[in-house]
Backbone as CSV, one residue per row, in Angstrom:
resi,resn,N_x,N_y,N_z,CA_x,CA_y,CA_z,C_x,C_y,C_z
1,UNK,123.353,79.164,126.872,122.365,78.165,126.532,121.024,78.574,127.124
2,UNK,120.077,78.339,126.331,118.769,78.466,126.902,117.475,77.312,127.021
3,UNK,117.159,77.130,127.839,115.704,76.032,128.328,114.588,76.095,127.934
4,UNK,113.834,75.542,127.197,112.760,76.296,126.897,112.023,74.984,128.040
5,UNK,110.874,75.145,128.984,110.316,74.218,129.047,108.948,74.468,128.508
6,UNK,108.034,74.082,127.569,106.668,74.602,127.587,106.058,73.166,128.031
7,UNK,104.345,73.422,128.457,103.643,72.698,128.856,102.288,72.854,127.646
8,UNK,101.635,72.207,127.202,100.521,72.218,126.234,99.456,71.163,126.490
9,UNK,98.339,71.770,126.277,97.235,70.526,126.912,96.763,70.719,126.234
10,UNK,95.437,69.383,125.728,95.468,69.393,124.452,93.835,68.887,124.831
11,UNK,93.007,68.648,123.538,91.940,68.336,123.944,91.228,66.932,124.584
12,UNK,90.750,66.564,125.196,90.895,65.256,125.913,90.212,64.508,125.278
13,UNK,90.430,63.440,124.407,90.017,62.442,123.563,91.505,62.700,122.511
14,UNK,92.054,63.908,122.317,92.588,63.914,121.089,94.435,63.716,121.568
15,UNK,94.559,63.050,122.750,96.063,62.528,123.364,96.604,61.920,122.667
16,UNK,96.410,60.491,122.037,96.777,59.824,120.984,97.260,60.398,119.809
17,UNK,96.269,61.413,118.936,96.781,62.080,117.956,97.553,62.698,118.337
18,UNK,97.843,63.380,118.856,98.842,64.710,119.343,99.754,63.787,119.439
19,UNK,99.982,62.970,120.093,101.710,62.223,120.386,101.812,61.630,119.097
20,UNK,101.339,60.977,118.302,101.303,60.641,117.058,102.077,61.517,115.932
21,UNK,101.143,62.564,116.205,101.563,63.891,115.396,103.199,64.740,115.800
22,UNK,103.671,64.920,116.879,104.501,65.187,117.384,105.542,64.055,117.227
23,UNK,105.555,63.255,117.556,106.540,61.593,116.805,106.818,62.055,115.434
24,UNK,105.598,61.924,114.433,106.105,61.408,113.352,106.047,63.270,112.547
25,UNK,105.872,64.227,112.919,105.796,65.603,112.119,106.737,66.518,113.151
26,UNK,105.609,66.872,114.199,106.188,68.110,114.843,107.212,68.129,115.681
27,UNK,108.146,66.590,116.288,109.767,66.824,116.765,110.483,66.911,115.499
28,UNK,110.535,66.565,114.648,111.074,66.062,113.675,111.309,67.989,113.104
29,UNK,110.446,68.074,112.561,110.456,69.934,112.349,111.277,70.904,113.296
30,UNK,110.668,70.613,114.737,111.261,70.886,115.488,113.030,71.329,115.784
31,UNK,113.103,70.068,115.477,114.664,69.801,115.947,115.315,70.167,114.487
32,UNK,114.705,70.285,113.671,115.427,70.494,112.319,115.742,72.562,112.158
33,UNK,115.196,72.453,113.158,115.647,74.423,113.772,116.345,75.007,113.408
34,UNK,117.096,75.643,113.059,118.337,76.201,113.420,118.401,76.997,114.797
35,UNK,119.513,76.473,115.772,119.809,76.956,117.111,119.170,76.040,117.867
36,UNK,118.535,74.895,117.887,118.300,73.743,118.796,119.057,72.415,118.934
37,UNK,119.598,72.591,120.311,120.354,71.438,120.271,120.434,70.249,120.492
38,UNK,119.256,70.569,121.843,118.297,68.859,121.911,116.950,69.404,122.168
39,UNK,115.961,68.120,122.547,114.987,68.401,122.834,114.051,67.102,123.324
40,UNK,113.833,67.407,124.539,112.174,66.115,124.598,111.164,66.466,124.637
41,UNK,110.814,65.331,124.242,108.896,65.845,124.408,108.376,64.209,125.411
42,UNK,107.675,64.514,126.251,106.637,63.826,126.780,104.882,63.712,127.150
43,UNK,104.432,62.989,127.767,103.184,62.797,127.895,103.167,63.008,129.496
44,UNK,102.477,63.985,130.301,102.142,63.705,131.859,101.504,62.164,132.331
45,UNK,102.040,61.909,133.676,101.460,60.720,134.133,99.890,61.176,134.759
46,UNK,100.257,62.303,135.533,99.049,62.462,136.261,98.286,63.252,135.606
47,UNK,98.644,63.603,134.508,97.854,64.505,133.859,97.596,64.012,132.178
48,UNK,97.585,63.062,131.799,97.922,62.322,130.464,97.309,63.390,129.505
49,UNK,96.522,64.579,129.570,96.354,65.294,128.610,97.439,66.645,128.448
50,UNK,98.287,66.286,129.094,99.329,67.779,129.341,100.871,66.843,128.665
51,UNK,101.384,67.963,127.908,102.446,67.385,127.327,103.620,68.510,127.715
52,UNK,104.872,68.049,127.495,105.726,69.323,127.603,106.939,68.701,126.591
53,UNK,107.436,69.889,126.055,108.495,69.957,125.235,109.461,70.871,126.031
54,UNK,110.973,69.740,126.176,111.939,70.657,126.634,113.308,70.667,125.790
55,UNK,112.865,72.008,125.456,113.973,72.576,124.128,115.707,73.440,124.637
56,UNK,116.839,72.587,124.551,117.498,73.568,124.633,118.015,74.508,123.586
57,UNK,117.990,75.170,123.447,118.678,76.518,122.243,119.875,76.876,122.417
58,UNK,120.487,77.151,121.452,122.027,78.447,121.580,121.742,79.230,122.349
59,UNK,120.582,80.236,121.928,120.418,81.431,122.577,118.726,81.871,122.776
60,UNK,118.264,82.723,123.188,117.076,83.427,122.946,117.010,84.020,121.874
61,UNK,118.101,85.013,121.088,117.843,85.184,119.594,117.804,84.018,118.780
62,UNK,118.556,83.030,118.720,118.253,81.905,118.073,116.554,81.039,117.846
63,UNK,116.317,81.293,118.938,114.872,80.903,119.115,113.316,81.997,118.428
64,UNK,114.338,83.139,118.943,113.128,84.187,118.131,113.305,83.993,116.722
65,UNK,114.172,83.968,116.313,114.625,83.564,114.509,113.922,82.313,113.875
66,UNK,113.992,81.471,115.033,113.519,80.148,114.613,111.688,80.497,114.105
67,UNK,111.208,80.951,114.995,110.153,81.410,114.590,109.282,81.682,113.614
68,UNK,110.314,82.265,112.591,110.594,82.860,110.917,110.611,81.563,110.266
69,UNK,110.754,80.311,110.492,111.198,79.215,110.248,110.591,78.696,109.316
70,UNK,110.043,78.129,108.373,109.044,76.907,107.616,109.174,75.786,108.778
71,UNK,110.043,75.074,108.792,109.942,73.987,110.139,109.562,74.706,111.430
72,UNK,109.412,75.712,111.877,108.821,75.701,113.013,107.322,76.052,112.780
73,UNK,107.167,75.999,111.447,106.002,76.804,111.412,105.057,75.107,111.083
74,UNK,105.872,74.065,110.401,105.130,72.697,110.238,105.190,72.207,112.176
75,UNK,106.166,72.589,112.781,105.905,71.899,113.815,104.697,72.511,114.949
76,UNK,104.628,73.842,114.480,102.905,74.620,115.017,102.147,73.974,114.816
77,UNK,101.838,74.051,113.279,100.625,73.566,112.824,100.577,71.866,113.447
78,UNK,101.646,71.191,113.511,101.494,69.790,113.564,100.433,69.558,114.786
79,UNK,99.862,70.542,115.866,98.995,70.381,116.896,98.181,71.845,117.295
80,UNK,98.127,72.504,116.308,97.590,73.767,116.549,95.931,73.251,117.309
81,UNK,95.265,73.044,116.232,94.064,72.283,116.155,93.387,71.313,117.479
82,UNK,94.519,70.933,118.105,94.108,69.972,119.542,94.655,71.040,120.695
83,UNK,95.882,71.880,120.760,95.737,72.427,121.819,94.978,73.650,122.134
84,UNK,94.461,73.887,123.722,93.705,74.149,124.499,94.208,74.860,125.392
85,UNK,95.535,74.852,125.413,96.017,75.922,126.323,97.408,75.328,126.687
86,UNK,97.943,76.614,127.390,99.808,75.508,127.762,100.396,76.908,128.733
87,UNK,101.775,76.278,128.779,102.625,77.534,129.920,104.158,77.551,128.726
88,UNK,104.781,78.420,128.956,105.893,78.188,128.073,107.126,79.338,129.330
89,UNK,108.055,78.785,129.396,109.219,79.467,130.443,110.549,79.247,129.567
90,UNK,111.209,80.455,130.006,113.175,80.154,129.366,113.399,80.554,130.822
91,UNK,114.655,79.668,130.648,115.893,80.260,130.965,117.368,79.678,130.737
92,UNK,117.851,80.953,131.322,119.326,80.741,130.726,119.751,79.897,131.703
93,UNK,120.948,78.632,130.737,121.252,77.434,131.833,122.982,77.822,131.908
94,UNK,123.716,77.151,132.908,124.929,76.941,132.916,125.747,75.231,132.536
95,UNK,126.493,75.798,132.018,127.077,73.908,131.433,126.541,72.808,132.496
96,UNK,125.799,71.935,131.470,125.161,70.935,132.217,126.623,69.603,132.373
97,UNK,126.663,69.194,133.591,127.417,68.275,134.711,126.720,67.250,134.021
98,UNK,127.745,66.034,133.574,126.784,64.561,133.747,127.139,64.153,135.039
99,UNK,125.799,63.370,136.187,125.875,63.036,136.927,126.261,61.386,137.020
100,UNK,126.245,60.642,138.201,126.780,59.590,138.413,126.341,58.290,137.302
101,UNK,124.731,58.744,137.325,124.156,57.273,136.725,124.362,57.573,134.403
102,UNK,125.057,58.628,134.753,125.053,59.235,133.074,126.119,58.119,131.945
């Protein structure tokens, strides 16, 4: 299994659209992947213009493939235009444990 966490910041006035856009276009594309198995997306508290999407995948080839995608390519575009910069990290996870409060 693999993690994707990325971070994306976006332009500051344009927070609203972007979560808007990501709701109703770019998870939706997203998750329609092939090789993604879940995924969140949020808004920073302390940072309300920084968002992160955390994607798990099958694999790292799965993800490079995805790439090739039409849906990954609507879920690009769905915020190309507002972001400003971001961080993007994998890694490989081991079977996730549900903990007590799960």
């Amino acid at each position: 299994m693999l993690l994707e966490i990325a971070e994306i910041d976006v332009r500051h006035g344009s927070e609203d659209a972007f979560a808007k856009a990501m709701r109703e276009t770019g998870i939706p594309a997203l998750a329609a992947c092939e090789g993604v198995i879940s995924l969140q997306f949020g808004r920073g508290v302390e940072k309300p213009s920084r968002f992160t999407f955390n994607v798990v995948w099958t694999s790292m080839d799965a993800h490079d493939a995805a790439r090739k995608l039409d849906s990954f390519n609507s879920f690009r575009s769905a915020f190309d235009d507002m972001a400003i910069g971001g961080t993007m990290h994998h890694y490989e996870m081991d079977q996730a444990i549900a903990g007590a409060s799960a």
